[in-house]
C-alpha positions in Angstrom: 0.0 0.0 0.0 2.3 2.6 1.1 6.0 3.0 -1.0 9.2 4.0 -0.3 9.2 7.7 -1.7 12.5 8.1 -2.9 11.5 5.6 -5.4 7.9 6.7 -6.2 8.9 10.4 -7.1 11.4 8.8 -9.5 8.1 7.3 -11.4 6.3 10.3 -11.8 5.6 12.1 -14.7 6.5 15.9 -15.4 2.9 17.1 -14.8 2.4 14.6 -11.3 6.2 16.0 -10.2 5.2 19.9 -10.7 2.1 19.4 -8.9 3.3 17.4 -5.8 6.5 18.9 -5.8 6.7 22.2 -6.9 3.2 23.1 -5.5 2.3 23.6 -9.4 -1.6 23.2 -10.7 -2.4 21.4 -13.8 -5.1 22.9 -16.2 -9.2 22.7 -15.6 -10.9 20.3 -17.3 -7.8 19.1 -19.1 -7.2 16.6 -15.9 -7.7 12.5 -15.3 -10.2 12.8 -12.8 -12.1 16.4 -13.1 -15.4 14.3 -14.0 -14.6 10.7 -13.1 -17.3 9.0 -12.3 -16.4 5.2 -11.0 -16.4 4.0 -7.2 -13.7 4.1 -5.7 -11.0 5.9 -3.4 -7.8 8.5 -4.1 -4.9 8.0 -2.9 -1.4 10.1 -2.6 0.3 9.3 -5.5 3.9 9.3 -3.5 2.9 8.1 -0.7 -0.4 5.8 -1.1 -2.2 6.9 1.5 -5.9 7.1 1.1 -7.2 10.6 0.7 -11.0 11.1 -0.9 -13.7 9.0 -1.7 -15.4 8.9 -5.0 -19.0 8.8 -2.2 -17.6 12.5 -1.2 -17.2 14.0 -4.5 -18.9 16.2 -6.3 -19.2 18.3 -9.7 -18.1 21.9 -8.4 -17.8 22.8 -12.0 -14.5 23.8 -11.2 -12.6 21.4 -13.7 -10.8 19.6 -10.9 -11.8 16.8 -8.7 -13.6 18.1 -5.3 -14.3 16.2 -2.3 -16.2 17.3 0.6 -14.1 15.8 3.0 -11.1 13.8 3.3 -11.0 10.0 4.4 -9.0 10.7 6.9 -8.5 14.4 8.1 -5.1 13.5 9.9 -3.6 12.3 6.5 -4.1 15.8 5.2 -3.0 19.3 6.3 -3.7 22.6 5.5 -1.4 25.8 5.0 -1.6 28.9 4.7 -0.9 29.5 0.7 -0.6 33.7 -0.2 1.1 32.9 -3.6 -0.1 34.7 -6.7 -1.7 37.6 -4.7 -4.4 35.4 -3.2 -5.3 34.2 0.5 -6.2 30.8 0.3 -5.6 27.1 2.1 -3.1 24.8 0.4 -4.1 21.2 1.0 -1.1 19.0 1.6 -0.7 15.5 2.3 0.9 14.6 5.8 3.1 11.6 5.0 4.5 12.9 1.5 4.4 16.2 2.1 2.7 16.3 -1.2 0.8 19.2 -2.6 -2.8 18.1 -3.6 -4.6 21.4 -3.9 -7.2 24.1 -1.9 -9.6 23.7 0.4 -12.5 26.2 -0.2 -15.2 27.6 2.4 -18.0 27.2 -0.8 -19.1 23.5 -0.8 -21.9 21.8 -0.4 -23.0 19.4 2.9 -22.9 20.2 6.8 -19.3 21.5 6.5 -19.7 23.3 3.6 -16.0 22.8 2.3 -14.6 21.9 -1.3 -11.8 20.3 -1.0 -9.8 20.8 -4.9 -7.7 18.7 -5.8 -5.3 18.2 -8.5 -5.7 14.8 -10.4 -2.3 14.7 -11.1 -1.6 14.2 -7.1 -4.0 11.4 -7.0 -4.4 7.5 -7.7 -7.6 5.9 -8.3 -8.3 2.5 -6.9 -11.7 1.1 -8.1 -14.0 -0.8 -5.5 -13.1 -3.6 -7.5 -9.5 -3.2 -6.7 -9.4 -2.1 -3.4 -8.6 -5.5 -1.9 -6.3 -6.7 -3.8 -4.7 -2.9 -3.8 -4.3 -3.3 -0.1 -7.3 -1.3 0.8 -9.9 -3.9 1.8 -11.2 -1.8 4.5 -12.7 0.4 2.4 -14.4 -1.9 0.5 -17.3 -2.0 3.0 -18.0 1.6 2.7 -18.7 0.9 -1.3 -21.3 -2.2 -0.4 -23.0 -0.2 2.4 -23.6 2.2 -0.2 -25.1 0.0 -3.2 -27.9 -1.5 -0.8 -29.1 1.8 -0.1 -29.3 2.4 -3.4 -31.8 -0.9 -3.7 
């Protein structure tokens, strides 16, 4: 599940490196995940820590993937970001120190947050997957959620 970073920053692409690394933000709607649809979860590309759940997100219209909330709120930390004349909260994860994106005070639900995320900072793990990924305990959360939907 989790991966020795050294080695995992060494396989990632020029756009997944700017983002995590150099706090970069890859184009709108030009993204992996800005309007995937499957069930799943997202984890830290360096680090494989699970971040978001596909049952949090939502279409902000934004062009990037946003969650309401994290999986686990401990596994992701926010920072005060005043780059590029704005005030706003970088989203980081913990383990990797990787730079995932903004947390926004305009979503929907009881918190009312938009987490806004840059795809190229995540990995998607279908429901399908998420045992033999390493993430079996997740996989309840997934069949909880289809018999409600019966």
């Amino acid at each position: 599940m989790t991966v020795n970073k050294e080695e995992r920053l060494k396989q990632l692409n020029r756009v997944q490196y700017e983002v995590t690394q150099k706090n970069g933000t890859e184009p709108p709607f030009q993204n992996e995940y800005w309007a995937h649809k499957e069930e799943g979860i997202y984890v830290d590309i360096v680090s494989g820590k699970p971040l978001f759940s596909s049952l949090d997100k939502f279409d902000a219209h934004c062009g990037w993937p946003s969650f309401t909330k994290p999986i686990h709120s401990v596994e992701v930390e926010e920072k005060l970001d005043t780059s590029h004349g704005m005030i706003r909260t970088e989203v980081r994860s913990k383990t990797a120190d990787s730079h995932l994106g903004h947390v926004f005070p305009d979503g929907p639900g009881p918190n009312g947050l938009r987490y806004c995320i840059n795809s190229a900072a995540l990995r998607f793990i279908p429901k399908e997957e998420l045992e033999k990924e390493g993430y079996g305990e997740y996989a309840e959360w997934f069949k909880k959620n289809s018999k409600e939907e019966d």
